[in-house]
KERO-573675 format. One record per residue: residue in one letter; y, z, x of N, C-alpha, C in turn. Coordinates in Angstrom, 2 decimals, padded with zeros to 5 digits, always signed. Example, Ala and Ser with C-alpha at 12.3 -4.5 7.8 and 13.67 -1.06 7.14 Angstrom:
# residues 2
+----+---------+---------+---------+---------+---------+---------+---------+---------+---------+
| aa |    n_c2 |    n_c3 |    n_c1 |   ca_c2 |   ca_c3 |   ca_c1 |    c_c2 |    c_c3 |    c_c1 |
+----+---------+---------+---------+---------+---------+---------+---------+---------+---------+
|  a | -005.69 | +007.80 | +013.19 | -004.50 | +007.80 | +012.30 | -003.30 | +007.80 | +013.20 |
|  s | -002.25 | +007.08 | +012.85 | -001.06 | +007.14 | +013.67 | +000.03 | +007.87 | +012.90 |
+----+---------+---------+---------+---------+---------+---------+---------+---------+---------+
***
This chain:
# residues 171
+----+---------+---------+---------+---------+---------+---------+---------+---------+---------+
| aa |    n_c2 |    n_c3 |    n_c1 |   ca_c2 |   ca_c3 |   ca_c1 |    c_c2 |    c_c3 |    c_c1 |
+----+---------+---------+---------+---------+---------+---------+---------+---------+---------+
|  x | +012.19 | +010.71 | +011.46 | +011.52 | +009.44 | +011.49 | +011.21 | +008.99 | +012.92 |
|  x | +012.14 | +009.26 | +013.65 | +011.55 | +009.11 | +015.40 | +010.18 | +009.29 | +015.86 |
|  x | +009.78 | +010.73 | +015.13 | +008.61 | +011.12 | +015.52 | +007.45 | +010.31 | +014.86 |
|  x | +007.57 | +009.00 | +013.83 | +007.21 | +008.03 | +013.58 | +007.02 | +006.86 | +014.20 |
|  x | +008.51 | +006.47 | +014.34 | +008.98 | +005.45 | +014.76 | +008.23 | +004.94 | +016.51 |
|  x | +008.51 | +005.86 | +017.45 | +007.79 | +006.12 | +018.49 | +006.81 | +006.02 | +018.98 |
|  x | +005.88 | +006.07 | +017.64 | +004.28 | +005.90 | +017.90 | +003.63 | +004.68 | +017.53 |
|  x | +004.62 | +003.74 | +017.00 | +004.38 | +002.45 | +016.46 | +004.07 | +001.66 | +017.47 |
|  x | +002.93 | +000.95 | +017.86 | +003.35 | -000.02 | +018.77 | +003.60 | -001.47 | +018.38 |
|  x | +004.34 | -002.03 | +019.35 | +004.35 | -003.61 | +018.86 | +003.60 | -004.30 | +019.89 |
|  x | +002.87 | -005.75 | +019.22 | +001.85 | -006.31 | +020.23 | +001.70 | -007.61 | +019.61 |
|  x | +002.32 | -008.19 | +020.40 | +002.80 | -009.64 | +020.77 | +001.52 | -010.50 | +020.04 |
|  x | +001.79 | -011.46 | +019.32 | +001.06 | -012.44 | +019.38 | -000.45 | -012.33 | +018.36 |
|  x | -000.36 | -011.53 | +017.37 | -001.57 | -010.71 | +016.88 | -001.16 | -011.13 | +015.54 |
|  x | -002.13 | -011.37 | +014.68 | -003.18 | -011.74 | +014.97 | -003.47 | -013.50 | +015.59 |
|  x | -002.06 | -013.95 | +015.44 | -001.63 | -014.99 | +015.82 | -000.22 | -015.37 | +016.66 |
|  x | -000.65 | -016.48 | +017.61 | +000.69 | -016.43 | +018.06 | +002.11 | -016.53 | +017.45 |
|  x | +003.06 | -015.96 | +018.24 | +004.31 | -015.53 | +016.92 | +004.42 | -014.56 | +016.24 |
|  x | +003.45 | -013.74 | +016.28 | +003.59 | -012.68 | +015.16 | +003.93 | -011.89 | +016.14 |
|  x | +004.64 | -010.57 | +015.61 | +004.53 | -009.17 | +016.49 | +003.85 | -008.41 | +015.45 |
|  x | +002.94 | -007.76 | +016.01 | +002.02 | -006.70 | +014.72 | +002.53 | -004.90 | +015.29 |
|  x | +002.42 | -005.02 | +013.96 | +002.88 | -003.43 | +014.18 | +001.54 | -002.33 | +014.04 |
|  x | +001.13 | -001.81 | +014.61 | +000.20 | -001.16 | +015.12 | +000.25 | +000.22 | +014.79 |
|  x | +000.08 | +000.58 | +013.28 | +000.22 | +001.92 | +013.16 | -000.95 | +003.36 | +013.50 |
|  x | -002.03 | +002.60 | +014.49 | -002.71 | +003.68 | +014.76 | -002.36 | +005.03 | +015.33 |
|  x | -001.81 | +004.80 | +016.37 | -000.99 | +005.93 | +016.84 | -000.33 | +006.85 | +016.42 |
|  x | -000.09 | +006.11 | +015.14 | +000.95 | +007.32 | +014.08 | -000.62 | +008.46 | +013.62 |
|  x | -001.35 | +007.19 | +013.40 | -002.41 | +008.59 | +012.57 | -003.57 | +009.18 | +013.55 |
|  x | -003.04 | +008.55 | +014.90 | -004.21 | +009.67 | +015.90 | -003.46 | +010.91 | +016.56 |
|  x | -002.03 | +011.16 | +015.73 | -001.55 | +012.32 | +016.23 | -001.22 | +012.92 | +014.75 |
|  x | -001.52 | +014.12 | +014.69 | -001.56 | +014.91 | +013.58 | +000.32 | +015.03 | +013.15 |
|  x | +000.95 | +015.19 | +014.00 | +002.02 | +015.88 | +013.64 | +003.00 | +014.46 | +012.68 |
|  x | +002.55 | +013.29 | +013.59 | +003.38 | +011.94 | +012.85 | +002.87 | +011.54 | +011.80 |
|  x | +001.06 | +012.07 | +011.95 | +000.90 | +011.69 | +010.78 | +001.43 | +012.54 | +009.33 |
|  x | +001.38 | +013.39 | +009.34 | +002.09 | +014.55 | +008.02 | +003.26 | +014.12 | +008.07 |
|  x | +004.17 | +013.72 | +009.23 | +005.69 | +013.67 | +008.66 | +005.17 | +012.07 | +008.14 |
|  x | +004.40 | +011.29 | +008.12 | +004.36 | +010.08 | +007.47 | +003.96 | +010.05 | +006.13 |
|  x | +002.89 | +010.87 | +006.11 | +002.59 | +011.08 | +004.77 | +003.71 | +011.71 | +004.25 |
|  x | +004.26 | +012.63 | +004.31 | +005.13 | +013.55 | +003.35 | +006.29 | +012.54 | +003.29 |
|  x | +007.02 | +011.49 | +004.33 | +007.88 | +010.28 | +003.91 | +007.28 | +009.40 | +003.23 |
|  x | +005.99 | +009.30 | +002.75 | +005.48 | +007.94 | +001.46 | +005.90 | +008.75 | +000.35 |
|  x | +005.17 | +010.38 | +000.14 | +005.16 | +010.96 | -000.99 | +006.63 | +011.60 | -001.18 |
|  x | +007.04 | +012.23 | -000.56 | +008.44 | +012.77 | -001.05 | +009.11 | +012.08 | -002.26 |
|  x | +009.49 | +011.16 | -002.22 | +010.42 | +010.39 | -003.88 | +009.57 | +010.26 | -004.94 |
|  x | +008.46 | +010.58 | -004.76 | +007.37 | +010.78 | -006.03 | +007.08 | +012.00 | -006.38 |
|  x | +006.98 | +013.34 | -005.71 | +006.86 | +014.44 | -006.31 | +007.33 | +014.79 | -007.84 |
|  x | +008.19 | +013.97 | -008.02 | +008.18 | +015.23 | -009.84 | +008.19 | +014.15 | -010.51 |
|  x | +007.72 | +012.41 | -010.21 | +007.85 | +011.42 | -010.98 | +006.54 | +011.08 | -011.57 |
|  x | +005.74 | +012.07 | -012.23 | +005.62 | +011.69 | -013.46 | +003.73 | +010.85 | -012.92 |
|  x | +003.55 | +010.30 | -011.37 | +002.76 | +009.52 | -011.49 | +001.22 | +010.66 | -011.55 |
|  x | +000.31 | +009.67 | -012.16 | -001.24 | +010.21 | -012.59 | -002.14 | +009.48 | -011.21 |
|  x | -001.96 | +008.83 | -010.48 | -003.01 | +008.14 | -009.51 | -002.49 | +007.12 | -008.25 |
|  x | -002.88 | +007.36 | -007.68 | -002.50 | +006.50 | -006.29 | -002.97 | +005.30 | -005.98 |
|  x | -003.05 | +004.28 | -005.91 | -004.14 | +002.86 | -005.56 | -003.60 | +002.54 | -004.37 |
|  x | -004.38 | +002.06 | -003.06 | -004.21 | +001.59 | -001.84 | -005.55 | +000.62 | -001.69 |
|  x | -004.59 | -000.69 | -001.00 | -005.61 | -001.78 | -000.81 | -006.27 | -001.24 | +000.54 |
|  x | -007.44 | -002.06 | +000.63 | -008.46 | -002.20 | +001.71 | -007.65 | -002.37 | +002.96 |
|  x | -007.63 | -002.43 | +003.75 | -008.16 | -000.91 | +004.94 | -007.42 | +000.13 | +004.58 |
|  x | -005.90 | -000.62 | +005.15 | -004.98 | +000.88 | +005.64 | -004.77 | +001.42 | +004.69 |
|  x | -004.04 | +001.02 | +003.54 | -003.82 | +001.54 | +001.96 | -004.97 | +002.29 | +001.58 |
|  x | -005.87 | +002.39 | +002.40 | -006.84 | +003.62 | +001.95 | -006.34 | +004.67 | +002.41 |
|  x | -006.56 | +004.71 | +003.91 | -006.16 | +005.92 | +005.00 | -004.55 | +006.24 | +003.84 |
|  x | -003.15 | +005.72 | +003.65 | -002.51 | +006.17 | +003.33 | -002.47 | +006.56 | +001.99 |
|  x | -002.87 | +005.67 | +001.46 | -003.01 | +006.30 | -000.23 | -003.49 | +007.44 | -000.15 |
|  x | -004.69 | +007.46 | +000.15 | -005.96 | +008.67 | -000.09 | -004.77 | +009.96 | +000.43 |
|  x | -004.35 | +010.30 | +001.44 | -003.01 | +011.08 | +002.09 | -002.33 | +011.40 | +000.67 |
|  x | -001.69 | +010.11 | +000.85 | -000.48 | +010.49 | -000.47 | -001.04 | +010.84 | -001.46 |
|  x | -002.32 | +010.59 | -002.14 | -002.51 | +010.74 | -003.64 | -003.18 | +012.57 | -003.52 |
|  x | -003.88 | +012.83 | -002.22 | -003.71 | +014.27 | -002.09 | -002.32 | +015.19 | -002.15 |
|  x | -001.37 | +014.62 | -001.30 | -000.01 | +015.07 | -001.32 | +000.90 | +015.48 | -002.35 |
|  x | +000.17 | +014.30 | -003.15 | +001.20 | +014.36 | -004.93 | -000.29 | +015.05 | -005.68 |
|  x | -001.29 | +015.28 | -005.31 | -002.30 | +015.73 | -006.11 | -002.62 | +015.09 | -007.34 |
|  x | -002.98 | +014.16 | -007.22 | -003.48 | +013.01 | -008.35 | -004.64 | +012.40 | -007.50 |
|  x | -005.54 | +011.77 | -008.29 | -006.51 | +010.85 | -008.08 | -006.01 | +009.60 | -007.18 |
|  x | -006.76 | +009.13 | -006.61 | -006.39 | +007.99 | -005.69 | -007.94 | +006.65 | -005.81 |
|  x | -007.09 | +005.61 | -006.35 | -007.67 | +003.98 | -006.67 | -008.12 | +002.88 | -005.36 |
|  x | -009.06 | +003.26 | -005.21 | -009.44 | +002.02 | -004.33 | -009.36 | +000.33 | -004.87 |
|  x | -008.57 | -000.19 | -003.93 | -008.69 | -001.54 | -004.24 | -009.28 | -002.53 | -003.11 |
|  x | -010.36 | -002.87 | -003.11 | -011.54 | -003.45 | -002.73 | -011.44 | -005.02 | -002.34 |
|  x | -012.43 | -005.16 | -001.37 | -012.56 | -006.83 | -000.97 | -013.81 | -006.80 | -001.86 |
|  x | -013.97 | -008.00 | -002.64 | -014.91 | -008.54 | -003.42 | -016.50 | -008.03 | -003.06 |
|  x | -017.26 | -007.52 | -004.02 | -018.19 | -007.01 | -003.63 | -018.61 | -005.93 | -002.93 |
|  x | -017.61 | -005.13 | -002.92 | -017.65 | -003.92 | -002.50 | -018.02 | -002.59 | -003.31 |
|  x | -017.74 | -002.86 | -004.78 | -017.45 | -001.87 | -005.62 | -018.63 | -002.09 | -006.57 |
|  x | -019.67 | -000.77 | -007.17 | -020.60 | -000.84 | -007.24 | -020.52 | -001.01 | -009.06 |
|  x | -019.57 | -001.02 | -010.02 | -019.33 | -000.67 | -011.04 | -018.34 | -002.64 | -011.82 |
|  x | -018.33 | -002.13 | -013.63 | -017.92 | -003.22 | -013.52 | -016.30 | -003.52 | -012.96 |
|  x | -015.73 | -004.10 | -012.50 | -014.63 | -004.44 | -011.86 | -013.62 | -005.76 | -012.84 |
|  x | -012.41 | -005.81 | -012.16 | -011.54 | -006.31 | -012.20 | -011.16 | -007.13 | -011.18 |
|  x | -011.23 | -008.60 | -010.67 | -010.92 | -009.23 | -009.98 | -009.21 | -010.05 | -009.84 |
|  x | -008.67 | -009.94 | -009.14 | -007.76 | -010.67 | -008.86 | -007.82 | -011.55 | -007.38 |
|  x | -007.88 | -013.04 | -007.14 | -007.57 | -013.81 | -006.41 | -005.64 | -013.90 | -005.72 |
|  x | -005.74 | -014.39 | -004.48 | -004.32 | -014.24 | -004.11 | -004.28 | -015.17 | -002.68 |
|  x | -002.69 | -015.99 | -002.73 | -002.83 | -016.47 | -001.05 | -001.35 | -015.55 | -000.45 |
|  x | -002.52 | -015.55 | +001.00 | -001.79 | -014.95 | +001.90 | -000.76 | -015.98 | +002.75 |
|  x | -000.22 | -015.46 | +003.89 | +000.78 | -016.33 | +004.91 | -000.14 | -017.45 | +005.20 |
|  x | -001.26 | -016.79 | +005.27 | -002.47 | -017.55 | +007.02 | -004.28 | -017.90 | +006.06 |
|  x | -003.56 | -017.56 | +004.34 | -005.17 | -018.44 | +003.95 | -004.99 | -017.28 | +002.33 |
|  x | -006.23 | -017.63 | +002.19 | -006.43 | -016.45 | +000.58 | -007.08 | -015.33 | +000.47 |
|  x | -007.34 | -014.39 | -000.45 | -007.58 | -013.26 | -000.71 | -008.14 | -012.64 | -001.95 |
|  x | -008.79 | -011.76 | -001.92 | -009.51 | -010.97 | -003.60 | -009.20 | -009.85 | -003.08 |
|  x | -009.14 | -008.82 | -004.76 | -009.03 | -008.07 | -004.68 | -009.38 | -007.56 | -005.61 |
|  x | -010.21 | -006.68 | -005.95 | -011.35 | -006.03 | -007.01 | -011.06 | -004.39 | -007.46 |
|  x | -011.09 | -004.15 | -008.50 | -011.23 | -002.68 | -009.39 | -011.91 | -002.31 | -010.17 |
|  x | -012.64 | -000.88 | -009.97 | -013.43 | -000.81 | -011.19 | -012.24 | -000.73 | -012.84 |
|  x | -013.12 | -001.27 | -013.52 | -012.25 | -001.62 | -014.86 | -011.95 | +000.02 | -015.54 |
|  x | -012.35 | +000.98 | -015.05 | -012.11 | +002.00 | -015.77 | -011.22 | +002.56 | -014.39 |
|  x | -010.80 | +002.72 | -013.89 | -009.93 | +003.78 | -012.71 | -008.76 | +003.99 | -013.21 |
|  x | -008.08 | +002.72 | -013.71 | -006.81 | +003.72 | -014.59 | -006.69 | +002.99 | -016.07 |
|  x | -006.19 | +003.51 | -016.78 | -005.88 | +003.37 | -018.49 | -004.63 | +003.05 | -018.93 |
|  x | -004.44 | +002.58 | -020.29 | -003.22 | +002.35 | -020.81 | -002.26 | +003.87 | -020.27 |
|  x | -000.93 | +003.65 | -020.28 | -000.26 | +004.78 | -020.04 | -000.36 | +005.54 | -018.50 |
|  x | -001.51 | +005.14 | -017.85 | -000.86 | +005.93 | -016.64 | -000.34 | +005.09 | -015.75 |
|  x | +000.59 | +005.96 | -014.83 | +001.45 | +005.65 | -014.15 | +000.93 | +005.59 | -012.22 |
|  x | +000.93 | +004.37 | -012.34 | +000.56 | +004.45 | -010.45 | +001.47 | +004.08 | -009.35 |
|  x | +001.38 | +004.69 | -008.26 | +002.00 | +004.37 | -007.53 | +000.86 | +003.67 | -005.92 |
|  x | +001.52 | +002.57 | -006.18 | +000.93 | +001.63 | -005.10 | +001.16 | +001.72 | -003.54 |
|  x | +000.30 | +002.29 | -002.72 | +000.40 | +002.30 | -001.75 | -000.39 | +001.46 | -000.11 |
|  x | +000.32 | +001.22 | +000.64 | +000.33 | +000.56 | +001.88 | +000.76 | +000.75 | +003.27 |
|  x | +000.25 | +000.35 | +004.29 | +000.74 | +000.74 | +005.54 | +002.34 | -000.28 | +005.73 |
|  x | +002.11 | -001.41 | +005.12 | +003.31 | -002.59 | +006.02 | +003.25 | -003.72 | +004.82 |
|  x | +004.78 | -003.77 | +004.11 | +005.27 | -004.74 | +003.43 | +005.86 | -006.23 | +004.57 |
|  x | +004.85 | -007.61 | +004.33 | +005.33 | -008.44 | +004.80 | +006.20 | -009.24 | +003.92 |
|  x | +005.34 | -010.16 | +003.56 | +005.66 | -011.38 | +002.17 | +005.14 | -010.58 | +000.80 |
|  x | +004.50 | -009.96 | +001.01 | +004.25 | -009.43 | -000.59 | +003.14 | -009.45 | -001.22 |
|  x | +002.51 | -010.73 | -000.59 | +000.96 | -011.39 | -001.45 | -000.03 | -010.22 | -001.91 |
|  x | -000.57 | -009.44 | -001.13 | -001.21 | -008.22 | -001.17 | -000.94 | -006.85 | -002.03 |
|  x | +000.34 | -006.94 | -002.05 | +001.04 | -005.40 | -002.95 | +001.10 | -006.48 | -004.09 |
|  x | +001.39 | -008.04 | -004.26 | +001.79 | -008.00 | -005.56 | +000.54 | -008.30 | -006.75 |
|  x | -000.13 | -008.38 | -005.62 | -001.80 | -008.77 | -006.17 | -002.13 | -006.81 | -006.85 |
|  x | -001.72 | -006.43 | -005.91 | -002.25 | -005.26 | -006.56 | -001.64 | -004.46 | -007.76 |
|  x | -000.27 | -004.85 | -007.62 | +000.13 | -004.71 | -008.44 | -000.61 | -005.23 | -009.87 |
|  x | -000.34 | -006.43 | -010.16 | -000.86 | -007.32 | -011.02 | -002.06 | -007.06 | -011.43 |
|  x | -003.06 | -006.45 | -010.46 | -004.42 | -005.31 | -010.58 | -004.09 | -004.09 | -011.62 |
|  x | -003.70 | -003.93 | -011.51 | -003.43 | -002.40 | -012.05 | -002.79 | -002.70 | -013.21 |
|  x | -001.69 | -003.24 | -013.47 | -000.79 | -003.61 | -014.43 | -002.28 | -004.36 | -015.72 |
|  x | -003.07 | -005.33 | -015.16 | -003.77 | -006.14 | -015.68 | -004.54 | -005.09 | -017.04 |
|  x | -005.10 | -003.76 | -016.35 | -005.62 | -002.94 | -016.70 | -004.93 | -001.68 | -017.64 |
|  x | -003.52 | -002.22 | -017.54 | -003.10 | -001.06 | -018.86 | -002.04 | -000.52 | -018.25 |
|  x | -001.81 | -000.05 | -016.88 | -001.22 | +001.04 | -016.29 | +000.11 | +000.52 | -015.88 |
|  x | +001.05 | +001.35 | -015.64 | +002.52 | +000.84 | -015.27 | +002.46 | +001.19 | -014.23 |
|  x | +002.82 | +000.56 | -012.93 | +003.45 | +000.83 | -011.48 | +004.97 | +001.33 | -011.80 |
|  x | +004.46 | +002.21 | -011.09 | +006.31 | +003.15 | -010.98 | +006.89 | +002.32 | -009.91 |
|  x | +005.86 | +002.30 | -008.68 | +006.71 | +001.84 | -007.73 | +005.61 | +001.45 | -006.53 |
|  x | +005.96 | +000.86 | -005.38 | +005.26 | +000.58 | -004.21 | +005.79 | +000.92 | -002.98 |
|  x | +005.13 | +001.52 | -002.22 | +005.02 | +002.51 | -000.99 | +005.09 | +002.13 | +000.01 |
|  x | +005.62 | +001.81 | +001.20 | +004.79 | +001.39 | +002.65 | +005.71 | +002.14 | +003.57 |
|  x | +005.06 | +002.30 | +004.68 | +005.16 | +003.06 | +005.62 | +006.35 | +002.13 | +006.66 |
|  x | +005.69 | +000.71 | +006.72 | +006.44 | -000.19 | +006.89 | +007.30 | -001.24 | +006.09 |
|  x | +008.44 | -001.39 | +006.52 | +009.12 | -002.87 | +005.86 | +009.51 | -004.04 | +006.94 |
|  x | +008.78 | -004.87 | +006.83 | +009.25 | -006.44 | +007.75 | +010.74 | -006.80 | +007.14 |
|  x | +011.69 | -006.71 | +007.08 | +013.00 | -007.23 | +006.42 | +012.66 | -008.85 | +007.03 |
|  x | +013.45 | -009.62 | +005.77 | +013.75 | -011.12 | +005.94 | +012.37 | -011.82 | +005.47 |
|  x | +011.17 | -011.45 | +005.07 | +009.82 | -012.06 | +004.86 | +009.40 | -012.11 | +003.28 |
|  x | +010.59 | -011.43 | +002.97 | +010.46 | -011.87 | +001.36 | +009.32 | -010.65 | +000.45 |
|  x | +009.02 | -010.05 | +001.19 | +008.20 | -008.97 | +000.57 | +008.98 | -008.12 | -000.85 |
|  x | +010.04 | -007.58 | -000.28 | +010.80 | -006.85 | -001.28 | +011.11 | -007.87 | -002.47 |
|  x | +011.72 | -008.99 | -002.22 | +012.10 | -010.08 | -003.55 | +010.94 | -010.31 | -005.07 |
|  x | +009.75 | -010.60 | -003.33 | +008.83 | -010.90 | -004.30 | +007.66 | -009.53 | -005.16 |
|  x | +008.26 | -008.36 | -004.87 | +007.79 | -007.22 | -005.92 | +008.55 | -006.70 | -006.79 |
|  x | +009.71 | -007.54 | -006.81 | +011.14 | -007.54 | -007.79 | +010.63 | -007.87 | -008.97 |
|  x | +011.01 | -006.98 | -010.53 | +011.69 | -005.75 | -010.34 | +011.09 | -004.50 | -010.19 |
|  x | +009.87 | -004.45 | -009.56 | +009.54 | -003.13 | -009.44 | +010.00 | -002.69 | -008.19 |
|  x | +010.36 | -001.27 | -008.51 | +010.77 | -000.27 | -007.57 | +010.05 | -000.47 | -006.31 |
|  x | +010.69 | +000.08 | -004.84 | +009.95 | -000.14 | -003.28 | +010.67 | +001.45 | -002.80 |
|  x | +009.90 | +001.61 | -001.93 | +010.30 | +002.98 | -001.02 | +009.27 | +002.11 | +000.23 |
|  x | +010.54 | +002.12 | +001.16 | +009.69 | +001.86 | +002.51 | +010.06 | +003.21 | +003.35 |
|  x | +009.35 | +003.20 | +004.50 | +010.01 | +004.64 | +005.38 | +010.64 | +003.64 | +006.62 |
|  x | +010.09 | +002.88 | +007.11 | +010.72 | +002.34 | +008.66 | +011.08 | +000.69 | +008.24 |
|  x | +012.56 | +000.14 | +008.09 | +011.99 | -001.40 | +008.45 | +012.46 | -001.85 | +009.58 |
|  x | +012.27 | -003.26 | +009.78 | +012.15 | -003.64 | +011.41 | +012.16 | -004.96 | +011.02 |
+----+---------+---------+---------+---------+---------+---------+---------+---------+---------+
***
């Protein structure tokens, strides 16, 4: 995890003052952190069973899309409003710092399959639990939710209770 951990930067004050943002570019402009990152989202999912990957807009793309190759399943885009050319599934949501949408085409997953939700960084939750609630809305069971990061103390983990979490780094 070092060879993770290392490449993280922290940067004061982003996107607002008070915050420290964690800056996971670095992990994925070097090849080697990035595979040991991917293979730490996917590892506890290999023989569980899941059919598709969903990752929200931005980063949850870059990592999903990774992982859902990794576990070799299909991988779910989940969209800012108006993005998606098909009919969709909307869910509304508030964040720390204001509100949020989040859109699916209505056919990407079905009764019975099993997804696993993925993300770069668990804060408060608003975002994974929206997506959750996306997916779930549509038939499918979340096994569990993914992030690369965990903020401890921000309530993220509570509030995706009781579904399952696998973080790789928290801080």
């Amino acid at each position: 995890m070092h060879r993770i951990e290392s490449r993280i930067r922290a940067i004061p004050d982003f996107p607002k003052p008070g915050i420290l943002f964690r800056d996971i570019t670095p992990v994925l402009g070097n090849p080697e952190s990035m595979a040991v990152a991917i293979e730490a989202l996917a590892s506890p999912f290999h023989a569980s069973g899941i059919s598709a990957v969903a990752g929200m807009e931005a980063r949850g793309f870059i990592f999903g899309a990774l992982v859902a190759k990794a576990l070799n399943v299909g991988f779910v885009p989940l969209r800012k409003p108006g993005k998606l050319p098909y009919e969709v599934k909307k869910i509304d949501y508030d964040l720390e710092y204001g509100s949020a949408s989040l859109e699916v085409h209505r056919d990407a997953v079905t009764r019975g399959d099993k997804v696993l939700i993925v993300d770069d960084l668990l804060a408060t939750g608003g975002t994974a639990l929206a997506a959750c609630e996306l997916i779930e809305a549509l038939g499918a069971e979340v096994i569990s939710c993914a992030f690369l990061i965990e903020l401890n103390g921000l309530g993220g983990r509570e509030r995706l209770a009781p579904r399952a979490l696998h973080s790789v780094l928290n801080y």
